[in-house]
VOLUM-197574 format. One record per residue (C-alpha): residue in three letters; x, y, z. Coordinates in steps of 0.5 Angstrom, whole numbers, padded with zeros to 4 digits, always signed. Each point is the difference from the previous one (the first is absolute). Layout:
ALAXYZ;...
//
This chain:
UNK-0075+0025-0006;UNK+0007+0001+0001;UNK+0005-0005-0004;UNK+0007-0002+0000;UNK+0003-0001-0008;UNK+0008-0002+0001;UNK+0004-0002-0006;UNK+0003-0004-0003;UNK-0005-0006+0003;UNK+0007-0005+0000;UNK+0007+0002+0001;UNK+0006-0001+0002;UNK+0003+0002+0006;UNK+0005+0004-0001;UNK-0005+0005-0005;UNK-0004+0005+0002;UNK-0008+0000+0001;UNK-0004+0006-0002;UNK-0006+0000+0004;UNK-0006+0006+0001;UNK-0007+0000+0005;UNK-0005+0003-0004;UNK-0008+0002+0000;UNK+0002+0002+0009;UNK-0004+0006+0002;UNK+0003+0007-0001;UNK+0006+0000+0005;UNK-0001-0005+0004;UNK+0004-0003+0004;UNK+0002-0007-0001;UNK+0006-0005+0002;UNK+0003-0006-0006;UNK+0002-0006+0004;UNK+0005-0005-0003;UNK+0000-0007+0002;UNK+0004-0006-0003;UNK+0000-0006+0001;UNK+0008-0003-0003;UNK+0004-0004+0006;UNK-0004+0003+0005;UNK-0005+0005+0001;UNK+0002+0008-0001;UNK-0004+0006+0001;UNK+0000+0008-0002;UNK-0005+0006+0000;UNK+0001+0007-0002;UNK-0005+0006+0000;UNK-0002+0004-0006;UNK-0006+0006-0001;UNK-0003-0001-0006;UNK-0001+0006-0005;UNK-0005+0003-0002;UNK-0002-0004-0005;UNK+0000-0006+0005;UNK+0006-0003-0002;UNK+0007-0002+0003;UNK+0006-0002-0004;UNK+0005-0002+0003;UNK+0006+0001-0004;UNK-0002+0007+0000;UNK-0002+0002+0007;UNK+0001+0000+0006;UNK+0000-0004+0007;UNK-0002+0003+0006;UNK+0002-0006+0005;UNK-0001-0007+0000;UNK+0006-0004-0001;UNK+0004+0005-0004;UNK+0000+0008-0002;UNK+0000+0003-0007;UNK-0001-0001-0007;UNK+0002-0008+0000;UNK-0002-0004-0007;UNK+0001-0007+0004;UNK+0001+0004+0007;UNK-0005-0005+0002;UNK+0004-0006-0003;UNK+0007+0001+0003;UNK-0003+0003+0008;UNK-0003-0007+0001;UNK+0001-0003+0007;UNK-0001-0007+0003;UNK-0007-0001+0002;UNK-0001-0005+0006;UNK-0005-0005+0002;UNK-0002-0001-0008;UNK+0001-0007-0002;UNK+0002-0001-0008;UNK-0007-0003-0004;UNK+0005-0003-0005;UNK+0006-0002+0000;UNK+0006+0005-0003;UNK+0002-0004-0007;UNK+0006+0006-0001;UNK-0002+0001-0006;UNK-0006+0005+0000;UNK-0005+0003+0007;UNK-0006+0004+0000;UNK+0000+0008+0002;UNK-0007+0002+0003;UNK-0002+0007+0000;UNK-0006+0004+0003;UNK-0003+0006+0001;UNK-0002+0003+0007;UNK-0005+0006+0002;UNK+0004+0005+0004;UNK+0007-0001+0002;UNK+0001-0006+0004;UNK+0006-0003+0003;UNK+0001-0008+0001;UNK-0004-0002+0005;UNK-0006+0004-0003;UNK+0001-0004-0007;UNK+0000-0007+0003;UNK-0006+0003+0003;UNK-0005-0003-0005;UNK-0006+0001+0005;UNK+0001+0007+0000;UNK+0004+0002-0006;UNK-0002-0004-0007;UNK+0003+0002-0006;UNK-0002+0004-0006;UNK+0003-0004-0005;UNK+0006-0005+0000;UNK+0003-0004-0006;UNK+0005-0005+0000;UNK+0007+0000-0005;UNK+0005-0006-0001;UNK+0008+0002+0001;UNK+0006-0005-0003;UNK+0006-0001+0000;UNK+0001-0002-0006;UNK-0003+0001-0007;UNK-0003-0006-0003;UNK+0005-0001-0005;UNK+0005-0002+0004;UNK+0001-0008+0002;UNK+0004-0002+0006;UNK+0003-0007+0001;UNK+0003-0004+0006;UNK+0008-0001+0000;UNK+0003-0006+0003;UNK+0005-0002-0004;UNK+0007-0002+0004;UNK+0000+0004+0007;UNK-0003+0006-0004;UNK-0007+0002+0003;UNK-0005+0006-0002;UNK-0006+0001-0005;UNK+0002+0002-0007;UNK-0004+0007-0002;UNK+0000+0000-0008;UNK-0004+0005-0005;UNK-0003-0004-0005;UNK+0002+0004-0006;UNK+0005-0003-0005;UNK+0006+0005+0001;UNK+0005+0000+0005;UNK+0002+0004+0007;UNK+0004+0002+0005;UNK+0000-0006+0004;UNK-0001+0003+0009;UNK+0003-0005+0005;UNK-0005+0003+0006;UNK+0002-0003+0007;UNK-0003+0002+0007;UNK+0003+0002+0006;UNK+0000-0004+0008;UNK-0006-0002+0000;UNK+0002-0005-0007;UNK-0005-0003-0005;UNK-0002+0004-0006;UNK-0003+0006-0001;UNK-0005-0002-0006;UNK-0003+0007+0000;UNK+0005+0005-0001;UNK+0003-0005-0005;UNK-0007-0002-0004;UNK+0001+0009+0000;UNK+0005+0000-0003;UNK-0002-0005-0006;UNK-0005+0003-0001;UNK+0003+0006-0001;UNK+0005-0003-0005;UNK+0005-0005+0003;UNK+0000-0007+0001;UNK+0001-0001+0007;UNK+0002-0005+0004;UNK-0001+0000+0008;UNK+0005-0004+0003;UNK+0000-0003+0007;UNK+0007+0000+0003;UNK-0003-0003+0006;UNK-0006+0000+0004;UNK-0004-0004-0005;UNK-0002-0006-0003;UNK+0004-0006+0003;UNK+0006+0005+0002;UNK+0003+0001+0006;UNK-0005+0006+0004;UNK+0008+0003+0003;UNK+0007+0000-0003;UNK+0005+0002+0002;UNK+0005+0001-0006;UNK-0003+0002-0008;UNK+0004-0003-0006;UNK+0000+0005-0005;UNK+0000-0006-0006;UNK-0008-0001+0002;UNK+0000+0006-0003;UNK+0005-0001-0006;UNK-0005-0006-0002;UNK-0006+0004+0001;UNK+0003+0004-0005;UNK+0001-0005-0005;UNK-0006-0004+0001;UNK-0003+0008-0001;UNK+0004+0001-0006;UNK-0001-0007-0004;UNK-0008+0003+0000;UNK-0002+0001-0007;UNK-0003+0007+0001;UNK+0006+0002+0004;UNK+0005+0005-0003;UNK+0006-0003+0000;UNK+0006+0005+0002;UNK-0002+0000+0007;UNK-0005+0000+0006;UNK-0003+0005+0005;UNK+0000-0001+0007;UNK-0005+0003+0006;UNK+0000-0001+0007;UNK-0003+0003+0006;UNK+0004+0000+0007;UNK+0004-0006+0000;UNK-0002-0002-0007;UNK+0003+0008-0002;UNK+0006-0003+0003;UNK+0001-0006-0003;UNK-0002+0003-0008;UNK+0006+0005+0003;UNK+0005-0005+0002;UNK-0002-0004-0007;UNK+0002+0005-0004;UNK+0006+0000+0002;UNK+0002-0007-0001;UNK-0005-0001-0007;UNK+0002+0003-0005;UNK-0007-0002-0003;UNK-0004+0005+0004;UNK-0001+0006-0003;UNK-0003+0005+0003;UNK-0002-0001+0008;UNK-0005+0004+0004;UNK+0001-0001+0008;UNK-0005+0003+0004;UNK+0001+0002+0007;UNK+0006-0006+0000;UNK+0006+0001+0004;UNK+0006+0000-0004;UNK+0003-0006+0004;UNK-0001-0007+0002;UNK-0005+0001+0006;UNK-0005-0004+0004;UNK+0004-0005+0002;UNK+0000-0003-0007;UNK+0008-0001-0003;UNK+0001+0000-0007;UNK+0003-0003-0005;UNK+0003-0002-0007;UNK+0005-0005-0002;UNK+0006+0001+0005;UNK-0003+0007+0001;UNK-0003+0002+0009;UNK-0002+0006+0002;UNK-0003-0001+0007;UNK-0007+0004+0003;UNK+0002+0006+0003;UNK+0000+0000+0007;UNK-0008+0001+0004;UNK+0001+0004+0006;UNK-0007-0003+0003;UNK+0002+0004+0006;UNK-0002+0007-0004;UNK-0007-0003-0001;UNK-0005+0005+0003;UNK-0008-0001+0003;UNK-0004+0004-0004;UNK-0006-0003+0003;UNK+0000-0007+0004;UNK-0001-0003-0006;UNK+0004+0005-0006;UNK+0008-0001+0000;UNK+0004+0006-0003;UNK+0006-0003-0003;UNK+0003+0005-0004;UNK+0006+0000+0003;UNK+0002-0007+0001;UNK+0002-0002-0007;UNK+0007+0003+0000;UNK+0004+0003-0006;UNK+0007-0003-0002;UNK+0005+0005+0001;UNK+0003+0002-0008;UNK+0006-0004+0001;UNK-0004-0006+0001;UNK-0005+0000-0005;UNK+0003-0007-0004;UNK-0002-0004+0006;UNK-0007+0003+0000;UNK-0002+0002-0007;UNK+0000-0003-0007;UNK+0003+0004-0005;UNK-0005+0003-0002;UNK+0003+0007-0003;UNK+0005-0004-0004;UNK-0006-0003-0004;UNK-0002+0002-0007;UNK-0007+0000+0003;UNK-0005+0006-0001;UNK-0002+0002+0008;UNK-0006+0004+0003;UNK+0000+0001+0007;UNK-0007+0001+0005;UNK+0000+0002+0006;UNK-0006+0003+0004;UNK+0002+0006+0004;UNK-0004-0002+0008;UNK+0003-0007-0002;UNK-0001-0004+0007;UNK+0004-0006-0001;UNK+0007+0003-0004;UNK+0004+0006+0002;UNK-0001+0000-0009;UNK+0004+0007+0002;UNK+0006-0004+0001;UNK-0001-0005-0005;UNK+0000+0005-0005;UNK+0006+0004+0002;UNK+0004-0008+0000;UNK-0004-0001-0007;UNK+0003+0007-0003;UNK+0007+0000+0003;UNK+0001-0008-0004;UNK-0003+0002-0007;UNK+0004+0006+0000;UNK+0006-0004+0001;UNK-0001-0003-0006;UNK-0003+0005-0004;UNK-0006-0002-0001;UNK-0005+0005-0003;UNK-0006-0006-0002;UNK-0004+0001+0007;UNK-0005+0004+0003;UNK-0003+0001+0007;UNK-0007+0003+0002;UNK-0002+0001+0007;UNK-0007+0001+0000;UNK-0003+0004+0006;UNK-0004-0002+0006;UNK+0001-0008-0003;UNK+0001-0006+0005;UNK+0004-0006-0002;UNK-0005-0004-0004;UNK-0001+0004-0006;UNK-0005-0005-0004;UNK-0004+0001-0005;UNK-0004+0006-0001;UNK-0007+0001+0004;UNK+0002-0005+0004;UNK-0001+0001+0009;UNK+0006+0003+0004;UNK+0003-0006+0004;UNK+0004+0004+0004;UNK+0000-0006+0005;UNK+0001-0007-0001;UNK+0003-0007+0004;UNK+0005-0001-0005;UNK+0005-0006+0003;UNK-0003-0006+0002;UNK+0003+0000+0006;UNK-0001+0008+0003;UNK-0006+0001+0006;UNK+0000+0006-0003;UNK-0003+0004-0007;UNK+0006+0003-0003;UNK-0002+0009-0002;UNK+0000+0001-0007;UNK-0002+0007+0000;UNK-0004+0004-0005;UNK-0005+0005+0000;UNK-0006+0003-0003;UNK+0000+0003-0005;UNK+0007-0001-0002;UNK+0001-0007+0000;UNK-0006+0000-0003;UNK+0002+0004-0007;UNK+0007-0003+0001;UNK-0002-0007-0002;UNK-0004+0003-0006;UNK+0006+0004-0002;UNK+0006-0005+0002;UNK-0004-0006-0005;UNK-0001+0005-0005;UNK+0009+0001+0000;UNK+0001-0007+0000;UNK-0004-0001-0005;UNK+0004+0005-0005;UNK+0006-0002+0003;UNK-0001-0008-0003;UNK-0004+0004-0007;UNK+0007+0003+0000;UNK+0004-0006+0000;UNK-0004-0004-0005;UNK+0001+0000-0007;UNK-0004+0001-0005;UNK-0006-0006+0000;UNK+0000-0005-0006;UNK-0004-0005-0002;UNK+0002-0007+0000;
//
């Protein structure tokens, strides 16, 4: 009978799994299916022939269809889609989900899997995916205004401490900050909004939450003390922009997919400093679909001789920078963006920065081998699910690279461990 051997058994969700079918008959045709069950249930399936001595292995040979082509180690993994009409069987903790695997004679396509009537599998095994490693601790912060949980490797050495903040949706993102512990920073996810007992909307972020976070962040005995990085997404992308350049304290950003100006309706602030939302054009909002709005075009950039009103100084600070963008972004003209970032930080000189555009990646640039959200209801208050773009495969392998750099970028800015 055929069998499914896939390793490592536990692993985390940024690391790769090796997995082979063995003891198939001599080229036989079969399908794996993926399916997992994390905040709700994802499937995926790919077609392979056995070789001659009745095996598959996926890192090496080829899929001839399903729900990707080629060779793909994880192809299975990042080709995932949403499943309808399958309730959870357990609650999603975020911190770890089960990964189902099965072996289908012949090559099948979805509906045959569900079948069971008529499609039983040969052989199915059942692996567990986490966020974090084991060796890492996480912790509720409440203390003043500020809110977020505290992420902290429980080793006896200090690291580059992350401030990690979210986009319009507010919260935290526990699982992309509980990553990056566990990948060597502490890390605190810091909610501006939108969580806890904090307003769901504003209207204006002051910068100084920020500068308490930092400080909160800093006075953490396993932080390194000569400054913080700072992470965001979208409107978090942003602010830890916008941060940078009022918080000497900051030493290296990673903006992903944020516009360089304050936007979203959402005014910034810090001290006696304003810099008021760039104007949205709601009337340069497009259907897509009667349900799926294109609002690439209503998010206005400010003329250069303007940017004081609208931008924080970011390319005056001392702070190190990487720039993300996703080359069929949805949401951002990211084009526009980048050519505005390019002309300020040249108008200072500044050499410290870098900027990646990553092919065929949408606006939410995530963590690796997670889903294509290439459409979402970001504001409460729209009718309609705001396009993000992306496509397979390119966003897809662009996640798996993007967190990869961002990595090496925060590596880079670290100072050598030491023990305390």
């Amino acid at each position: 009978m055929p069998e499914i051997i896939a390793y490592p058994h536990i692993s985390r969700v940024d690391n790769e799994i090796q997995m082979k079918v063995v003891n198939c008959e001599k080229f036989q045709k079969i399908t794996i299916r993926l399916e997992e069950e994390s905040h709700r249930w994802y499937h995926a399936s790919a077609h392979y022939v056995s070789d001659k001595d009745g095996q598959v292995d996926v890192s090496i040979d080829e899929s001839v269809g399903g729900s990707y082509v080629g060779i793909e180690t994880m192809g299975l993994f990042w080709s995932k889609e949403k499943m309808t009409n399958k309730k959870l069987s357990v609650a999603f903790d975020g911190i770890k989900f089960k990964i189902y695997l099965s072996v289908f004679d012949g090559h099948l396509n979805f509906e045959q899997q569900t079948d069971l009537s008529n499609h039983k599998s040969l052989a199915s095994i059942t692996i567990e995916r986490r966020f974090a490693d084991s060796n890492i601790s996480c912790s509720l912060v409440s203390y003043g205004d500020l809110r977020g949980f505290l992420y902290v490797p429980n080793e006896k050495r200090q690291f580059l401490g992350v401030i990690d903040v979210g986009g319009l949706t507010g919260g935290t993102m526990n699982e992309r900050a509980s990553l990056l512990t566990s990948n060597g920073f502490v890390t605190f996810a810091l909610s501006l909004f939108g969580g806890f007992d904090q307003p769901k909307n504003v209207s204006e972020i002051d910068l100084t939450y920020i500068k308490r976070a930092i400080d909160y962040l800093l006075s953490h005995d396993k932080v390194q003390k000569e400054g913080v990085a700072i992470i965001g997404i979208s409107l978090g992308g942003t602010i830890a922009l916008a941060a940078a350049g009022c918080l000497p304290k900051i030493k290296c950003v990673v903006n992903i997919t944020g516009p360089i100006t304050a936007c979203a309706n959402i005014n910034l602030k810090y001290g006696d400093r304003k810099w008021k939302a760039a104007e949205d054009k709601e009337e340069l909002a497009r259907l897509i679909t009667d349900t799926v709005q294109d609002r690439r075009y209503v998010l206005q950039i400010p003329d250069y001789s303007d940017i004081n009103n609208h931008i924080p100084p970011f390319h005056k600070s001392k702070s190190s920078i990487l720039f993300i963008y996703g080359e069929d972004d949805g949401l951002i003209r990211w084009q526009n963006h980048a050519k505005l970032a390019k002309k300020m930080l040249e108008s200072t000189n500044k050499v410290n920065y870098k900027m990646i555009i990553y092919p065929g990646a949408g606006h939410l640039l995530i963590i690796p081998y997670a889903p294509v959200i290439s459409k979402g209801y970001l504001s409460r208050s729209s009718r309609y699910a705001w396009f993000q773009g992306g496509k397979l495969p390119g966003h897809a392998k662009s996640q798996i690279q993007a967190w990869r750099d961002i990595i090496e970028f925060l590596k880079q800015n670290s100072i050598p461990l030491s023990r305390i």
